[in-house]
SERO-4910 file (N, C-alpha, C, O; in steps of 0.05 Angstrom, whole numbers):
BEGIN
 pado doro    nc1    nc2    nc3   cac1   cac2   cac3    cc1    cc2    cc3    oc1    oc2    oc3
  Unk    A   1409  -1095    222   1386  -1082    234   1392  -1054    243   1374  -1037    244
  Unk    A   1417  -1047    249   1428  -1026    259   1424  -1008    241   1415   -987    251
  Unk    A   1427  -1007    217   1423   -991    193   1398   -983    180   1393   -965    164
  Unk    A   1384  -1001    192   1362   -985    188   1350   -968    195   1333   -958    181
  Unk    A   1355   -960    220   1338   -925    228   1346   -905    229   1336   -885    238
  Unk    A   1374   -909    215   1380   -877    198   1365   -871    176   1356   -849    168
  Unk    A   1364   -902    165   1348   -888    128   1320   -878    137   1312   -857    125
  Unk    A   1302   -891    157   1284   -888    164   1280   -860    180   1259   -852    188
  Unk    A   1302   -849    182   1303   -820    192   1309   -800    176   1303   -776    177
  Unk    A   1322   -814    157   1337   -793    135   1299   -785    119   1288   -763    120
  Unk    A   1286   -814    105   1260   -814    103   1241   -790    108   1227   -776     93
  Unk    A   1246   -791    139   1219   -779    151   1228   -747    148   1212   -731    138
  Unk    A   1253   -741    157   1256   -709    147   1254   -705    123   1250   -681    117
  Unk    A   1256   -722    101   1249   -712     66   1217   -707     65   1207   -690     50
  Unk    A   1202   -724     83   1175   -721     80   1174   -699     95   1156   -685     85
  Unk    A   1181   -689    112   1173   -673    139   1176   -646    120   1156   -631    118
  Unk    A   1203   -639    104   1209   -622     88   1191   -612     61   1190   -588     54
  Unk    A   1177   -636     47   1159   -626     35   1136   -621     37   1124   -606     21
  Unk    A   1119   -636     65   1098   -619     75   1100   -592     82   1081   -576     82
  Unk    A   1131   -583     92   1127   -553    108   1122   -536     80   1106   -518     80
  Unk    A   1146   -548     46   1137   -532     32   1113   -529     12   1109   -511     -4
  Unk    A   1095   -556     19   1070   -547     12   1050   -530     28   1032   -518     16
  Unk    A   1053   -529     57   1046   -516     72   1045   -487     69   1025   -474     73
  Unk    A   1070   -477     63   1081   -450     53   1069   -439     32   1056   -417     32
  Unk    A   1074   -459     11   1059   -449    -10   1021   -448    -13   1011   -433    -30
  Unk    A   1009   -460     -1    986   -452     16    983   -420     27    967   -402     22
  Unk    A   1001   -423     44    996   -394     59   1002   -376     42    988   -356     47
  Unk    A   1017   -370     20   1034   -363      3   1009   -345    -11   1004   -321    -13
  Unk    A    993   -373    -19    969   -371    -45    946   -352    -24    938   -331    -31
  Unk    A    939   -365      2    929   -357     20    926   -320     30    908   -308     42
  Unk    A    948   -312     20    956   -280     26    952   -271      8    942   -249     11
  Unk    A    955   -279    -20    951   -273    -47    922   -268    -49    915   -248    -61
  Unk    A    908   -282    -41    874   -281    -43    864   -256    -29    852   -238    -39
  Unk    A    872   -259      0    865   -247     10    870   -204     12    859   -183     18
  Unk    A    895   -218     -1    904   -187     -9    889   -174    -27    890   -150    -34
  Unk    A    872   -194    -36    851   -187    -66    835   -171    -52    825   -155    -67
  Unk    A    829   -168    -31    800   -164    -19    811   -136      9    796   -117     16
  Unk    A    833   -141     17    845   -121     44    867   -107     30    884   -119     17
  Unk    A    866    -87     31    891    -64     48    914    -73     67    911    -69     91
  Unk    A    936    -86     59    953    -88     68    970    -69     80    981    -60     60
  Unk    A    982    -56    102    998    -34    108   1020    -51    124   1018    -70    140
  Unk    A   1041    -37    115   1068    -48    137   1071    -15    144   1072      6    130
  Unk    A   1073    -22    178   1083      7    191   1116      2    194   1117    -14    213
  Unk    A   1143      7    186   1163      6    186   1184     21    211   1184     45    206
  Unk    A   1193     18    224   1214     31    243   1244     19    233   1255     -3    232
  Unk    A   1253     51    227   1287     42    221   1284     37    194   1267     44    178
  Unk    A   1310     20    191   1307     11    165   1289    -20    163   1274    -28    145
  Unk    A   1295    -28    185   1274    -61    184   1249    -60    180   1243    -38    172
  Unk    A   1231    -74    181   1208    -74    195   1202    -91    215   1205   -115    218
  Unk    A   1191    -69    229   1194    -80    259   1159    -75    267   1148    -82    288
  Unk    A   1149    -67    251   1119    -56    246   1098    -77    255   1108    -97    266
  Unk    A   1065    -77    250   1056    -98    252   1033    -88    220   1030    -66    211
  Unk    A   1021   -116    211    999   -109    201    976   -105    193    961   -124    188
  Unk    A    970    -77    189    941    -61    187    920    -69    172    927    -73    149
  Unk    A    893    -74    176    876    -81    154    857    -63    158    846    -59    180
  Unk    A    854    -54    141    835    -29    137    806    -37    139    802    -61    136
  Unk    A    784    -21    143    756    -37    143    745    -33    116    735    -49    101
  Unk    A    749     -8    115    732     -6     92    718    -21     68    696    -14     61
  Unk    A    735    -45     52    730    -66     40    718    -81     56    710   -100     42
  Unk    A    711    -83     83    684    -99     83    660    -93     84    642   -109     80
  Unk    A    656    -60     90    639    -54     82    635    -51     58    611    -45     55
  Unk    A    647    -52     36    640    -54      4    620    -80     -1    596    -83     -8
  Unk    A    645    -98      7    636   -125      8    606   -127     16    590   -135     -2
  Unk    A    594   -119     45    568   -124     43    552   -109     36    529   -117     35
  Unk    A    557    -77     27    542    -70      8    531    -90    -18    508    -96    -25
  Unk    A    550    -95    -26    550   -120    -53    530   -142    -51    521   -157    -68
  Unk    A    525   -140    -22    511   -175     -8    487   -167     -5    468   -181      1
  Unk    A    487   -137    -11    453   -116     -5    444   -115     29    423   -109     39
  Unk    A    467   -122     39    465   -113     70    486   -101     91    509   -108     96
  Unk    A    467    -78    100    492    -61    112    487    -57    140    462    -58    144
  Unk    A    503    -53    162    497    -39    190    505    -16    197    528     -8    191
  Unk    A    489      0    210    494     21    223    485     15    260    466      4    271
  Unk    A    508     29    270    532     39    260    562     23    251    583     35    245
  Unk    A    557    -13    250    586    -23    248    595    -15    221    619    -13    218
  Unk    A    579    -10    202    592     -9    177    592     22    168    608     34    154
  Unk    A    573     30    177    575     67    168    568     84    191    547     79    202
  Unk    A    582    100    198    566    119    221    540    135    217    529    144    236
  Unk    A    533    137    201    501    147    183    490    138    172    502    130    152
  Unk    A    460    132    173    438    118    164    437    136    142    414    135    134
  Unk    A    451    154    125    443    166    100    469    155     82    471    157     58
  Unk    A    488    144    101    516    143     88    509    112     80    520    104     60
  Unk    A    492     93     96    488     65     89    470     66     65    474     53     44
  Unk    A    453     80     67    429     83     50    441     91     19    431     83     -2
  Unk    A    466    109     22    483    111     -5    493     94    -17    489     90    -41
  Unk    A    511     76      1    519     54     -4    507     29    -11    520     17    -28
  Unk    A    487     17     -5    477     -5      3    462     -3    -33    453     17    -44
  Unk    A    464    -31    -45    448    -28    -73    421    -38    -73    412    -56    -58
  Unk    A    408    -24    -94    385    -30   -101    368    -52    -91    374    -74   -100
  Unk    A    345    -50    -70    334    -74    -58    339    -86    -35    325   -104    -25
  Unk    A    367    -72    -21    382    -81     -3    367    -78     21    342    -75     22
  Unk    A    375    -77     31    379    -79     77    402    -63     86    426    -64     83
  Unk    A    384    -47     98    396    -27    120    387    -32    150    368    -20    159
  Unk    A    403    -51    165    402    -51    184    411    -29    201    432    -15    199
  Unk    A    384    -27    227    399      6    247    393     -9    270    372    -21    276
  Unk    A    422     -6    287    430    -15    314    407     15    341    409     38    335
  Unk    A    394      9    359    384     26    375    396     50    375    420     51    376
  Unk    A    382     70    375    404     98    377    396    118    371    373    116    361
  Unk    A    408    145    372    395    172    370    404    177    347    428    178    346
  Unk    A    392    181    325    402    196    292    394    220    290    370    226    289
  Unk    A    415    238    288    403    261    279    412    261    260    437    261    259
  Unk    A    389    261    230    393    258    209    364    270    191    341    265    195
  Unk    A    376    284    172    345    281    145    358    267    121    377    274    108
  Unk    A    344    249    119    347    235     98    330    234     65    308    242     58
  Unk    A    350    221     52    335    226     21    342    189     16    360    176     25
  Unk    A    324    184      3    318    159     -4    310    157    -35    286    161    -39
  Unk    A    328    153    -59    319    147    -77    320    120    -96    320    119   -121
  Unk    A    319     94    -77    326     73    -91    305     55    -73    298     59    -50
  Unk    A    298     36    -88    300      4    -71    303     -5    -46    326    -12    -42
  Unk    A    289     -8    -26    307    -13      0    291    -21     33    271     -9     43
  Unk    A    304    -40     43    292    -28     70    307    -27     93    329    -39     96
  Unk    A    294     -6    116    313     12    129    291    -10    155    267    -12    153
  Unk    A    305    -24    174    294    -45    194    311    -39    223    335    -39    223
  Unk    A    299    -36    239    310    -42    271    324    -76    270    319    -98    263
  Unk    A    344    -62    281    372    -87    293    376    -86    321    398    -80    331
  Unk    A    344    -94    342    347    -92    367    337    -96    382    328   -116    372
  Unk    A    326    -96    406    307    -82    425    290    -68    426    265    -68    425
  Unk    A    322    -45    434    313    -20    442    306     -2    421    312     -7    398
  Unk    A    292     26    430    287     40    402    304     52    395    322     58    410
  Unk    A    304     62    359    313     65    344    302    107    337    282    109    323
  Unk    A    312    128    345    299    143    344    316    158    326    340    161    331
  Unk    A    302    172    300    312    198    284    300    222    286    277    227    278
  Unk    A    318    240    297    314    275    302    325    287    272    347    282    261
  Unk    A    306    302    262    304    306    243    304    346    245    294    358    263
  Unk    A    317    355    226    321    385    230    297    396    213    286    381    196
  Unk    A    284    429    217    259    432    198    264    445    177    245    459    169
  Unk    A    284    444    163    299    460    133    288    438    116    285    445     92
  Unk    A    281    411    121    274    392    106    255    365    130    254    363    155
  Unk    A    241    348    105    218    328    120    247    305    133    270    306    125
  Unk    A    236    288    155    257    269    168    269    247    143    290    235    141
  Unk    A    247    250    126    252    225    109    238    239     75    213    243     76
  Unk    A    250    244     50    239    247     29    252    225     14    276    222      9
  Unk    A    232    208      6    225    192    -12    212    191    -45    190    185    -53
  Unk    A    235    200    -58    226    206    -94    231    187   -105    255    180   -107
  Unk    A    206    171   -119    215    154   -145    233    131   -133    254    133   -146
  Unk    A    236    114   -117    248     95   -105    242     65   -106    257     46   -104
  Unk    A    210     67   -112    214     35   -122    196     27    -92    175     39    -86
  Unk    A    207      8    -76    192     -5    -61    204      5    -38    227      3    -45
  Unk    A    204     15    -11    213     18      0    196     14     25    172     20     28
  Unk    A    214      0     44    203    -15     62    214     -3     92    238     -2     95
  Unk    A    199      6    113    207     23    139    191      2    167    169     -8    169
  Unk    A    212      4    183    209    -20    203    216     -7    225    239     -1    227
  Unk    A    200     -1    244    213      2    273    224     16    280    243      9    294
  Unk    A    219     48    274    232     73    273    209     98    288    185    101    282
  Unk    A    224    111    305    206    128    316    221    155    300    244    159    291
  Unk    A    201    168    303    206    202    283    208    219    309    200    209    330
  Unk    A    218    250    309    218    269    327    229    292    313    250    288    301
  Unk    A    219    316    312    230    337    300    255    357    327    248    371    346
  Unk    A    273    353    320    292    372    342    275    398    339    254    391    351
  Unk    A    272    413    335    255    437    353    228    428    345    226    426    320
  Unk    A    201    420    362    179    419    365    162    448    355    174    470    355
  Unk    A    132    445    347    107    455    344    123    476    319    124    500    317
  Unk    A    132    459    306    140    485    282    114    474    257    110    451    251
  Unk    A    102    494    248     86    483    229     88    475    204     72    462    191
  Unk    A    118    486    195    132    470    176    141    432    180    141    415    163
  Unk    A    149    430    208    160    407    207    141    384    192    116    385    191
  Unk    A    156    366    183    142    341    166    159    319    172    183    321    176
  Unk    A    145    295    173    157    266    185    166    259    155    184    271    143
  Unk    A    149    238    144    159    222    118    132    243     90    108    248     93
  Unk    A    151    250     68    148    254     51    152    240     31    175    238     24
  Unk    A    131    223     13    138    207    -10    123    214    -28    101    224    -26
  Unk    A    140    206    -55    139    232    -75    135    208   -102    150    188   -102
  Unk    A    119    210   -118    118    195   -149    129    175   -149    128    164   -127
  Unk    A    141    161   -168    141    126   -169    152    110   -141    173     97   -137
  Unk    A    129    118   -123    148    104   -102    123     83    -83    101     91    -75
  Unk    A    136     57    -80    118     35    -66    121     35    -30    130     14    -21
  Unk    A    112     59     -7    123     53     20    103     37     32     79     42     35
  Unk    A    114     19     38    108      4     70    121     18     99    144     15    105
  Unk    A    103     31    113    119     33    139     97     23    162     73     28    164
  Unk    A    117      4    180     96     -7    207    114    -10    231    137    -18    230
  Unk    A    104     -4    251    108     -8    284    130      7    281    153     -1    285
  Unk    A    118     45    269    134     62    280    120     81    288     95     82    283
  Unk    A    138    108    309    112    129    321    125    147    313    148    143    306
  Unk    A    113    172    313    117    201    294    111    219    315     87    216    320
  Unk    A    124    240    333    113    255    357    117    285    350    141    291    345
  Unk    A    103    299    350    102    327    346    108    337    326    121    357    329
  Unk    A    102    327    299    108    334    279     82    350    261     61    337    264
  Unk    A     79    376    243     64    385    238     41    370    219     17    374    219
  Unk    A     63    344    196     50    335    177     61    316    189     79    326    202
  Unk    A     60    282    194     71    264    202     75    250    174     97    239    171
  Unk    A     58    248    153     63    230    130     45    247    104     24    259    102
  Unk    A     63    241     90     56    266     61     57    246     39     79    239     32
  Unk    A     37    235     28     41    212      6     23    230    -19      0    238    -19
  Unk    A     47    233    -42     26    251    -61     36    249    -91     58    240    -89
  Unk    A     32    252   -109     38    252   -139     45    228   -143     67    221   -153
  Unk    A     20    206   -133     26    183   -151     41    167   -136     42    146   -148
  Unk    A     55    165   -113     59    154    -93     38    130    -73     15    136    -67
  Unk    A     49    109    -67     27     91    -56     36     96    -30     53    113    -26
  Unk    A     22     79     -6     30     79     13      8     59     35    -16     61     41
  Unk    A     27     42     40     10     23     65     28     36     87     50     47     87
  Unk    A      4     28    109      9     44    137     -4     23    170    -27     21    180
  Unk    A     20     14    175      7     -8    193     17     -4    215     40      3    219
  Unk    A     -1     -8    235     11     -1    261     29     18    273     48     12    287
  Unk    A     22     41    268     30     66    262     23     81    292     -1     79    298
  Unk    A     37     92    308     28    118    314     37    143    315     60    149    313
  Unk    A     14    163    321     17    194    310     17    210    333     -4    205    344
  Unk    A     24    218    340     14    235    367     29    268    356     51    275    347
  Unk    A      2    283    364     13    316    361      3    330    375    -20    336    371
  Unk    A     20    345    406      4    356    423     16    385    414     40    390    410
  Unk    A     -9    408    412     -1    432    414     16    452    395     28    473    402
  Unk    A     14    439    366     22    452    348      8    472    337    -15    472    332
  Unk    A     35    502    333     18    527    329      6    527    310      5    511    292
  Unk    A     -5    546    312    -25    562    296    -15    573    275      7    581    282
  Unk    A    -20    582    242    -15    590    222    -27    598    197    -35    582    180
  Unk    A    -28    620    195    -62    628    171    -47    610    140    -26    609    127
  Unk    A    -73    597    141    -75    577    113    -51    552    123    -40    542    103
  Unk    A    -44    544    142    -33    519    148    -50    496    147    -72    500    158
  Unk    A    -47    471    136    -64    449    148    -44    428    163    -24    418    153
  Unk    A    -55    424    190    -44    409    210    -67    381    199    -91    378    195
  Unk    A    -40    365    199    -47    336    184    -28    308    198     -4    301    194
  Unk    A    -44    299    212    -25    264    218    -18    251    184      4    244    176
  Unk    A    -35    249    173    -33    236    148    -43    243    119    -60    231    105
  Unk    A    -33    261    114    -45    269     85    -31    263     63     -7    263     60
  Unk    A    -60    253     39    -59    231      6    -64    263    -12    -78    279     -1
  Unk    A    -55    267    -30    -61    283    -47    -51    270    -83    -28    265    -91
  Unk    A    -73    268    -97    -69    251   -122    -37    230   -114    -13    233   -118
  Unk    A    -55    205   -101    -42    185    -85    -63    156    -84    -85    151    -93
  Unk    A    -49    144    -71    -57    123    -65    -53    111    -32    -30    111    -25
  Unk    A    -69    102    -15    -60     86      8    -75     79     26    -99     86     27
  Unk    A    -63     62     43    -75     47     62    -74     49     87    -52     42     95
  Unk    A    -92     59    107    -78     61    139    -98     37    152   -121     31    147
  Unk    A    -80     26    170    -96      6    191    -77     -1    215    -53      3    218
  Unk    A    -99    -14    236    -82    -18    266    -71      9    276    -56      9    296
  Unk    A    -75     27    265    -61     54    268    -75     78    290    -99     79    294
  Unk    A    -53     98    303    -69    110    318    -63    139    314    -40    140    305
  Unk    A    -74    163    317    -71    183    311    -91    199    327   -116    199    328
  Unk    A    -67    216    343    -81    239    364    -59    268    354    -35    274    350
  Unk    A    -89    279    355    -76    304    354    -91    331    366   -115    332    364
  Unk    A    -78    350    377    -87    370    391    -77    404    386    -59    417    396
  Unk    A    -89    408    374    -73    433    360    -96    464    358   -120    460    354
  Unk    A    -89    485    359   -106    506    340    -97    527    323   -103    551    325
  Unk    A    -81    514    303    -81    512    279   -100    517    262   -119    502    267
  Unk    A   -108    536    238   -119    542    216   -141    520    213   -165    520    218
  Unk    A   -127    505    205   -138    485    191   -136    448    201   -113    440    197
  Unk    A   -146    438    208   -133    409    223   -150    383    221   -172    379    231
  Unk    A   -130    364    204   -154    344    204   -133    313    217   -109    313    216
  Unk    A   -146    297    224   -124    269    229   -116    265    207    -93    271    201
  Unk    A   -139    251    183   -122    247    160   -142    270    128   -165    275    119
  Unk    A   -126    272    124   -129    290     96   -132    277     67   -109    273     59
  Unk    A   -144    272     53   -143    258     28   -161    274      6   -185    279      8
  Unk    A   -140    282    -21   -154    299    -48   -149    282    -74   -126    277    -81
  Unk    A   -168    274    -87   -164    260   -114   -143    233   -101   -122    228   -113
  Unk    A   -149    222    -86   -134    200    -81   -154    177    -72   -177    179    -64
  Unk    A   -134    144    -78   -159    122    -74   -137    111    -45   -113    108    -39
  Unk    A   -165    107    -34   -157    104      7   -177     79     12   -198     72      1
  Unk    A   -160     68     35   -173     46     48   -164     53     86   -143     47     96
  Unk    A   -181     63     97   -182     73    124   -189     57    142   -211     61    151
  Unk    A   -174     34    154   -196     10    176   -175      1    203   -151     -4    207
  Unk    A   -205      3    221   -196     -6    241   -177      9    253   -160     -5    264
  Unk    A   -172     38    256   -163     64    268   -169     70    285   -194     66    288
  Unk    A   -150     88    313   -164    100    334   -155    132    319   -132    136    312
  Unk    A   -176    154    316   -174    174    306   -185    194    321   -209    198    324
  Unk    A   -161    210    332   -176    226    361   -160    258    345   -138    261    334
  Unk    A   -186    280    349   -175    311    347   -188    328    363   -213    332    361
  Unk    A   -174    340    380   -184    358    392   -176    392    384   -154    398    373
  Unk    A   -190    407    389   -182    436    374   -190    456    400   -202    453    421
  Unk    A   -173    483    383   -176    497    400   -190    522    402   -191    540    418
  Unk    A   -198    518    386   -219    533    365   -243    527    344   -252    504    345
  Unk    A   -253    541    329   -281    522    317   -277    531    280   -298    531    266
  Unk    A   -251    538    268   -253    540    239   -253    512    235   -259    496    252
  Unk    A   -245    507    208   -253    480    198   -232    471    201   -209    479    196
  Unk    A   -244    441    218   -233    414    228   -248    387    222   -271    390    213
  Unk    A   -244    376    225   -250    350    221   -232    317    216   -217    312    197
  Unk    A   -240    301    237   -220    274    238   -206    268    204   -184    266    194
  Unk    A   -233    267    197   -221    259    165   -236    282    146   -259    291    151
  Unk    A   -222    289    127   -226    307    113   -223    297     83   -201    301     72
  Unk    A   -248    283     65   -246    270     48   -255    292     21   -279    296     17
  Unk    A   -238    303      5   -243    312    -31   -239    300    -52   -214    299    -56
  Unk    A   -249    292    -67   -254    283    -85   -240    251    -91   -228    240   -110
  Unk    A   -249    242    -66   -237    216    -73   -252    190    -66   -276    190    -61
  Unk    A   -236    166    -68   -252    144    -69   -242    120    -48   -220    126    -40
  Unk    A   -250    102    -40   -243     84    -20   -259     70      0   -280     66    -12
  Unk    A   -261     64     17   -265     53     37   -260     62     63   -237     70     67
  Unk    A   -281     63     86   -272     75    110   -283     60    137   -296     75    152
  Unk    A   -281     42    142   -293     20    165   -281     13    184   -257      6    185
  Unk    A   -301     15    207   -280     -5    233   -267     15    248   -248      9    262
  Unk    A   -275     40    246   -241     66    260   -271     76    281   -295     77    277
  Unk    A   -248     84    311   -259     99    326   -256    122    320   -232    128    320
  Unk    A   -271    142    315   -260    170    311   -278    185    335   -301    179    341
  Unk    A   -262    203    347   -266    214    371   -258    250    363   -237    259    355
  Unk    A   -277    262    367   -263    297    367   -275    315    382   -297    310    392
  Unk    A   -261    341    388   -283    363    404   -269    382    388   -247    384    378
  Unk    A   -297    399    390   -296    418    373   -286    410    329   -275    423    311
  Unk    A   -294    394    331   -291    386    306   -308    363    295   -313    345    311
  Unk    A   -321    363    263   -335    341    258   -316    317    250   -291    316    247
  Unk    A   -337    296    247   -322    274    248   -319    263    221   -296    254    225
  Unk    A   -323    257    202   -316    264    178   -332    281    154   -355    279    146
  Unk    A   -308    301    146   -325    315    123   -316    307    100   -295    297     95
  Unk    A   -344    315     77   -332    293     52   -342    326     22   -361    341     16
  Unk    A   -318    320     17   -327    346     -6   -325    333    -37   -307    336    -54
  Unk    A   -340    323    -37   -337    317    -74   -335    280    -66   -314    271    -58
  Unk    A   -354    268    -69   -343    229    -73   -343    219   -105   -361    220   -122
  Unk    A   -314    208   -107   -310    189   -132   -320    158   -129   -321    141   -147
  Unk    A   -329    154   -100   -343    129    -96   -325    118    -72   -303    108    -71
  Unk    A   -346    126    -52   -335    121    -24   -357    106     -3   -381    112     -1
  Unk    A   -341     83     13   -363     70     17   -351     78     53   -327     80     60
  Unk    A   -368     82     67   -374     89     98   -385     80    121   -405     91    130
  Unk    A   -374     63    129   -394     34    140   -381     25    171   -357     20    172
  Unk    A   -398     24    194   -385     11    215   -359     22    237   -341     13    250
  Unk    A   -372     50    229   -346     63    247   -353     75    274   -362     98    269
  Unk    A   -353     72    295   -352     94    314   -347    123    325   -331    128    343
  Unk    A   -362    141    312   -365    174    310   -368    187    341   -391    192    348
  Unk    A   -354    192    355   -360    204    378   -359    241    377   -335    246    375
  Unk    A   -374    268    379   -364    290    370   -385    299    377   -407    288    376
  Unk    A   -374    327    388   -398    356    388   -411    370    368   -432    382    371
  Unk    A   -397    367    347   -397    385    329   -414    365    298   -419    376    276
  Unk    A   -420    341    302   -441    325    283   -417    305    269   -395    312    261
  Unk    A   -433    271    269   -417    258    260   -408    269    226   -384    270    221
  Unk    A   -427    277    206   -409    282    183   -420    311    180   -434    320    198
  Unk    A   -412    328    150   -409    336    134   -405    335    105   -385    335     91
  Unk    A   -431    336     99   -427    330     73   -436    352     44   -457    365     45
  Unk    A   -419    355     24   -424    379      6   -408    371    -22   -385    364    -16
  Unk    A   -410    370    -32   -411    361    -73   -394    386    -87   -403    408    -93
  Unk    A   -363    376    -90   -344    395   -106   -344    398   -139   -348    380   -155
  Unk    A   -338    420   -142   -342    426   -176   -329    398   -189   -335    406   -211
  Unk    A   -320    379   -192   -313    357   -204   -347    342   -195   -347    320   -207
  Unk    A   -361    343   -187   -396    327   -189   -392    302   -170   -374    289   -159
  Unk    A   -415    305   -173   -424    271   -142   -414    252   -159   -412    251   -184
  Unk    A   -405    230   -134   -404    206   -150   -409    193   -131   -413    203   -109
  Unk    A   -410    165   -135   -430    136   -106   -420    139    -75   -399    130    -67
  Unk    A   -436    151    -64   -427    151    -25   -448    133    -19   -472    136    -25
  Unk    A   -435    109     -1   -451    100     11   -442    100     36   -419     93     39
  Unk    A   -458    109     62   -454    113     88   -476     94     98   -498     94     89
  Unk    A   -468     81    117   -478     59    139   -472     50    156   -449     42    159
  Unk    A   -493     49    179   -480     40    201   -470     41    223   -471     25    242
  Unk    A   -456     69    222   -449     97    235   -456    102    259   -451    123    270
***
């Protein structure tokens, strides 16, 4: 009996010995993989190494580029640097924070609040806060606009330009000369939006615009837009050769002067306009120059200066129906 619990010991260290070296070889394979993917660094002192080691970040942000989702700021310090990175269709998540940035957007994508609190981009006036060319679908979430120097009559919020699909909602745009420029074939839905512009100068042949369509397409609703300026020219929203759907808006302009103004300033285009409060002084409340077939129904006109204006551009009448009013 005595003899037996040596063998039974001798046993258990042969087993004990080849778990540790399957174990090993695990970790072995384990570092091998992983090395696939990290930056390995040994920091060396002397001749040993006595170092510890480094893993670089950068490969994970590759990595979730790849996954079509990125953060700012954990993965890039710039919402133009994620926007580079991040592929076609992806997610750009933005953590609360001050960006001073102008950005170019030419792909696929949406740019979304990761927060609370707001999310604000200061934008310089050498360029619009946001130009949008040919991008595909692009989707804008929860972003407030601000131009770092105010009442410049150049400044412009979002500019979108030819093959491009924007959605932007439950963001606000403050003192900007043009807040939204949708034109050459560009669409644009607009939800829950607001505009506010107090006191932007004056400029011969400027048009001060919350929202102007020019051979375009789009949609504004739930949206609000005040603006106060005496400026040349000034309307809330602007639309030429473009097809619009206008509903359920609060649309306020006040001026400071009596050239031509007006809440909405409709040429040669076609759409729908229902359901919007429009409020102005010293300006009418919508003028319509040239209709491709516009229907005008159910809106509230408050103004000194006469709810419309109406007059027939060298392109010829086409179906206005107004009611309601």
């Amino acid at each position: 009996m005595k003899g037996i619990y040596p063998l039974k010991s001798l046993r258990f260290q042969r087993t004990r010995k080849r778990k540790v070296r399957i174990v090993a070889k695990v970790f072995i394979l384990a570092v091998v993989l992983i090395g696939s993917f990290l930056d390995v660094e040994r920091e060396t002192m002397g001749s040993g190494f006595t170092g510890s080691i480094a893993i670089k970040e950068r490969n994970f942000s590759t990595l979730k580029a790849q996954m079509n989702t990125v953060q700012v700021p954990q993965d890039f310090d710039s919402i133009q640097a994620a926007i580079d990175a991040v592929s076609s269709g992806g997610v750009v998540q933005i953590k609360p924070g001050l960006y001073e940035e102008n950005l170019l957007i030419n792909k696929s994508l949406t740019l979304i609040k990761d927060g609370f609190d707001s999310i604000v981009i200061k934008s310089k006036p050498t360029a619009p806060a946001i130009t949008i060319e040919n991008a595909g679908t692009v989707n804008l979430q929860g972003i407030n606009f601000f131009p770092i120097t105010q009442n410049l009559v150049q400044q412009k919020g979002i500019v979108a330009i030819g093959e491009t699909e924007l959605t932007i909602r439950f963001s606000k745009f403050f003192e900007f000369a043009l807040s939204l420029e949708i034109k050459s074939g560009a669409n644009a839905s607009i939800q829950n939006v607001d505009i506010v512009s107090v006191g932007i100068l004056s400029a011969d042949e400027e048009r001060i615009s919350g929202i102007r369509f020019e051979n375009a397409e789009g949609r504004i609703e739930n949206s609000r837009i005040y603006l106060t300026t005496d400026a040349e020219y000034s309307n809330g929203v602007f639309s030429k050769e473009s097809t619009i759907s206008i509903e359920n808006n609060a649309i306020t302009l006040f001026q400071g002067n009596s050239e031509i103004h007006s809440a909405l300033f409709l040429v040669d285009s076609k759409g729908i306009v229902m359901a919007n409060d429009i409020s102005t002084q010293n300006a009418t409340g919508i003028t319509i120059s040239g209709s491709l077939g516009l229907e005008i129904f159910d809106n509230i006109i408050s103004t000194d200066l006469g709810p419309f204006t109406i007059s027939q551009s060298n392109s010829g009448p086409g179906p206005l129906e107004i009611r309601d009013n």
